[in-house]
LOLO-484535 format. One record per residue (C-alpha): residue number from 0; z, y, x. Coordinates in steps of 0.5 Angstrom, whole numbers, plus 2048, in hexadecimal, padded with zeros to 3 digits. Each point is the difference from the previous one (the first is absolute). Example, Ala and Ser with C-alpha at 12.3 -4.5 7.8 and 13.67 -1.06 7.14 Angstrom:
% LOLO-484535
+-----+-----+-----+-----+
|  nr |  c3 |  c2 |  c1 |
+-----+-----+-----+-----+
|   0 | 810 | 7F7 | 819 |
|   1 | 7FE | 807 | 802 |
+-----+-----+-----+-----+
This chain:
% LOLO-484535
+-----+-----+-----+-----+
|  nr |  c3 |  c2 |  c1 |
+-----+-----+-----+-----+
|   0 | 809 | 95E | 928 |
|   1 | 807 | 7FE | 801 |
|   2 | 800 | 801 | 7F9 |
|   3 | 7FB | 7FC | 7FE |
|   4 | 804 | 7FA | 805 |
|   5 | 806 | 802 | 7FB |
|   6 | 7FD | 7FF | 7FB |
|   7 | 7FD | 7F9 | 801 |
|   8 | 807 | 7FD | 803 |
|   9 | 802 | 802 | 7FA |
|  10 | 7FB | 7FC | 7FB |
|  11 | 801 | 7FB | 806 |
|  12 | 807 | 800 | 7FE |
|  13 | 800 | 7FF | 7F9 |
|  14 | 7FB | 7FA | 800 |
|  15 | 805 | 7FC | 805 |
|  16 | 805 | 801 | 7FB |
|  17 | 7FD | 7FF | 7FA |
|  18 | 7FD | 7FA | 803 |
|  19 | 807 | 7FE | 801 |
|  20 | 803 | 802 | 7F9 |
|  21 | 7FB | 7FB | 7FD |
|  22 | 802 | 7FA | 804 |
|  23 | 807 | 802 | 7FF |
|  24 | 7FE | 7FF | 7F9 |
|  25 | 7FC | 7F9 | 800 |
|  26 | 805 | 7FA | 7FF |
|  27 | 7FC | 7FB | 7FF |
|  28 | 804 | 7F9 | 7FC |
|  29 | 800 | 7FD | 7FA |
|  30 | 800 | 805 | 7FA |
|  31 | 801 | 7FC | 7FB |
|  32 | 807 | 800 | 7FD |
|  33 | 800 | 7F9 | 7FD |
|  34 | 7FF | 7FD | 806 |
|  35 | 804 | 7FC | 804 |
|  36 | 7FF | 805 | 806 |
|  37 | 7FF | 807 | 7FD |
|  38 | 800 | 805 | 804 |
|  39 | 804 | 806 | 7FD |
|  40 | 7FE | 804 | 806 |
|  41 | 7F8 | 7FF | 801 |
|  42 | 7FB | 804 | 7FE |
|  43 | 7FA | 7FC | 801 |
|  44 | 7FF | 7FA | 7FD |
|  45 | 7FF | 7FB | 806 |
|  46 | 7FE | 7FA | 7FC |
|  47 | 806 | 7FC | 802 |
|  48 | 804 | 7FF | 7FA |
|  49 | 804 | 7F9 | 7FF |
|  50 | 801 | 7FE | 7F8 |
|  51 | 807 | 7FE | 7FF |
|  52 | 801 | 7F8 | 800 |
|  53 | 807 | 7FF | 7FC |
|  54 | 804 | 7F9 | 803 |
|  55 | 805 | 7FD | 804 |
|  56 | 800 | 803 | 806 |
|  57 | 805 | 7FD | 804 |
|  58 | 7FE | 7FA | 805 |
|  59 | 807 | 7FD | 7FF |
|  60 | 7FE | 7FF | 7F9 |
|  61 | 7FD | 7F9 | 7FC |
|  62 | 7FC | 805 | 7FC |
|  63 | 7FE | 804 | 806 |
|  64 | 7F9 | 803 | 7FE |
|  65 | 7FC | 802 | 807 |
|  66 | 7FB | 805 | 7FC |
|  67 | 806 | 804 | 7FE |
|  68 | 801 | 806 | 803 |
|  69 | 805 | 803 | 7FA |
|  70 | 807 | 7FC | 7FE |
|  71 | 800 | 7FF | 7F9 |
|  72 | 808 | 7FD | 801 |
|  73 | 7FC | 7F9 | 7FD |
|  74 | 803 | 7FC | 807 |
|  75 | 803 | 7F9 | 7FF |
|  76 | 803 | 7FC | 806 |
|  77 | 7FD | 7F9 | 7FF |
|  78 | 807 | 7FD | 7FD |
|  79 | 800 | 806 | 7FA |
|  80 | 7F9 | 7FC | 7FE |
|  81 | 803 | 7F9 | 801 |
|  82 | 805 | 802 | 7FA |
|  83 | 800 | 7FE | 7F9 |
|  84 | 7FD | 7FB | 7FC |
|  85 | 7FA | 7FC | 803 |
|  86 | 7FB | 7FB | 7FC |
|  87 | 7FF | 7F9 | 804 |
|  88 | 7FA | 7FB | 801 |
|  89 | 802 | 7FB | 804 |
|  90 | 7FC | 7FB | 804 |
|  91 | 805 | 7F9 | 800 |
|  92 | 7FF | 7FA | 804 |
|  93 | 802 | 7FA | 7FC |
|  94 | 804 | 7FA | 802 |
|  95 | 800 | 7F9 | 7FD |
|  96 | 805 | 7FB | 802 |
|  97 | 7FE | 7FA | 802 |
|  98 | 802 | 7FA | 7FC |
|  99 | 803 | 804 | 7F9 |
| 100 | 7F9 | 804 | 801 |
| 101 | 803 | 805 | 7FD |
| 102 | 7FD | 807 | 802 |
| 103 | 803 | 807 | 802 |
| 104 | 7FE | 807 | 800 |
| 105 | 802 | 806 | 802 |
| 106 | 7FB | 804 | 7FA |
| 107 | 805 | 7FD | 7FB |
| 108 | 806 | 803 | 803 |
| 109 | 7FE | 807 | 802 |
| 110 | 801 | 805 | 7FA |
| 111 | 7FA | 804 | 7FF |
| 112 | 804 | 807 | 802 |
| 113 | 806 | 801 | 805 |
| 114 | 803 | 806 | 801 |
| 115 | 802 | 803 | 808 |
| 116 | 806 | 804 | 801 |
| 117 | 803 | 801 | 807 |
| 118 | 802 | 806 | 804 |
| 119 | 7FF | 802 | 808 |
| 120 | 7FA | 7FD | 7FF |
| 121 | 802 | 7FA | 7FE |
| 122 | 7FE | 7FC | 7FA |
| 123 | 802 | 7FC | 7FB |
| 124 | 7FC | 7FC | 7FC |
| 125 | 802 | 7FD | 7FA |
| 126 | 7FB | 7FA | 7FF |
| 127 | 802 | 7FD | 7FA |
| 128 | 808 | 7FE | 800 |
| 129 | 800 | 800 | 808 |
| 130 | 800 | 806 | 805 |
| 131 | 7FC | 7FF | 806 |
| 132 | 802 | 806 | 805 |
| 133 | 7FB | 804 | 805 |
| 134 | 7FE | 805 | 804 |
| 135 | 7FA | 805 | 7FF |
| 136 | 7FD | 805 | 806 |
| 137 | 7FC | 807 | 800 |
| 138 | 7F9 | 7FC | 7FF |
| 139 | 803 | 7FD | 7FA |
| 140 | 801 | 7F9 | 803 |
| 141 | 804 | 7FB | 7FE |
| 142 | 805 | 7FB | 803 |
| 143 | 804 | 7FB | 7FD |
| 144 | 804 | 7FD | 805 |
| 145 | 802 | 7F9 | 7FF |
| 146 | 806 | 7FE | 7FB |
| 147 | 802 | 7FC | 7FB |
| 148 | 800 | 800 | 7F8 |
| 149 | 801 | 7FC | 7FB |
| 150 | 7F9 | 7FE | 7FC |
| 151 | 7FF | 7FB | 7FA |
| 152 | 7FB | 7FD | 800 |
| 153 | 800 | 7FB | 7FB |
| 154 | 806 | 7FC | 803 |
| 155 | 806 | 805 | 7FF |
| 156 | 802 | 805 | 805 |
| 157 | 7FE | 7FE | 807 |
| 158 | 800 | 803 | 806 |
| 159 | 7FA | 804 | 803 |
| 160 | 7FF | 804 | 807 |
| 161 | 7FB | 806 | 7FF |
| 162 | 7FC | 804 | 805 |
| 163 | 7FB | 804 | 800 |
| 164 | 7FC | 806 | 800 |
| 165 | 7FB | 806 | 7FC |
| 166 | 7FE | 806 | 800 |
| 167 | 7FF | 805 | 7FB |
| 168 | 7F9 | 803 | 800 |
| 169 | 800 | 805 | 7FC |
| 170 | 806 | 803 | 7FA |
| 171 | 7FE | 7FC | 7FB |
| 172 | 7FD | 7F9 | 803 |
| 173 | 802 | 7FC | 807 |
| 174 | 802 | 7F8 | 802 |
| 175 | 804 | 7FC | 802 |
| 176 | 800 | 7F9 | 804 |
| 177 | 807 | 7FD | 800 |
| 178 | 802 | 7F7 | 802 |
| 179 | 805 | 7FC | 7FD |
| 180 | 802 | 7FA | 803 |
| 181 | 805 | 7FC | 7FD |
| 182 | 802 | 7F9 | 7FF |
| 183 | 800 | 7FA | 7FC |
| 184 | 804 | 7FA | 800 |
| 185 | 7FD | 7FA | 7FC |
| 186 | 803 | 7FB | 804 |
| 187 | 808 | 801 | 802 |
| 188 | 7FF | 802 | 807 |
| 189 | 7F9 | 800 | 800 |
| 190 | 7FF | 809 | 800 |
| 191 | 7F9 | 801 | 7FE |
| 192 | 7FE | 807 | 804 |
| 193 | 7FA | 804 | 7FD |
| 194 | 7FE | 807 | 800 |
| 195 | 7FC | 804 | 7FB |
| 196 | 7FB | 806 | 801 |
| 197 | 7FF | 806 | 7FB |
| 198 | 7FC | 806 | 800 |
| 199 | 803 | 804 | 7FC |
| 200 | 7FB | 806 | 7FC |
| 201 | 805 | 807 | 7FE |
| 202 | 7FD | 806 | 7FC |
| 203 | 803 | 805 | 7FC |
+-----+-----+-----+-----+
């Protein structure tokens, strides 16, 4: 009897560390080696596998890619995409001056292309022969602050004050919205004060 209760401790024994072996050796995890979460330790494959999404995965960054879960290095701050050469659609108000009848428009004095330049965030925009100066965030939202620059427009160099703002929306388009206030005296003494509107289209 005693050796019958042996026996069956024994068998007892062996299916309790079997058991135990074989849930030692169960890891369930991704199993596929091209996935994003692969699981070089998992045994069982669970289902859970992620594909890899390549993009900017820095939240600081203009280009940052929510749906990436690997760096790809493609990550650009606002200011890197504002850089360089960008063609101009702009949408002028015009002015007409009264008595002469003679009309002023902007659209005849913006060149097709400018260039931006700058550092520590700040722009440079060559416009034509003027530079007009701002400033851009992390959103890639533009601020020009208001300043004076010398335009011709048709009558000689005058002076100008613009101010404004934008947004790059994307590496390769955005807009710009910027004021010029200027005078002109037809009469000496008599200063004729107007400001003129333009929305600016860029793209690349």
């Amino acid at each position: 009897m005693k050796k019958n209760n042996l026996g069956l401790l024994c068998f007892l024994a062996f299916i309790l560390i079997f058991s135990s072996c074989k849930k030692e050796d169960s890891i369930l995890g991704c199993t596929d080696s091209t996935m994003f979460n692969y699981n070089p330790d998992a045994t069982d494959d669970d289902g859970s596998c992620i594909e890899i999404i390549e993009g900017c995965t820095d939240v600081l960054m203009f280009n940052y890619n929510p749906d990436a879960n690997t760096d790809d290095g493609s990550c650009l701050s606002a200011f890197d995409v504002a850089l360089g050469d960008w063609n101009i659609s702009p949408d002028c108000e015009e002015f007409t001056i009264p008595v002469i009848g003679t009309t002023i428009s902007l659209n005849d004095q913006l060149p097709e292309s400018i260039e931006v330049m700058g550092s520590d965030d700040i722009l440079y925009i060559e416009i034509g022969d003027t530079e007009v100066n701002g400033s851009i965030d992390n959103s890639g939202v533009i601020t020009v602050p208001t300043q004076t620059v010398s335009i011709d427009m048709g009558f000689g160099p005058m002076d100008i004050d613009v101010e404004g703002d934008g947004v790059i929306v994307t590496d390769i388009s955005g807009n710009m919205d910027l004021t010029y206030s200027f005078e002109i005296e037809m009469i000496p003494g008599f200063p004729l004060s107007e400001s003129l509107d333009c929305s600016i289209s860029l793209s690349k």
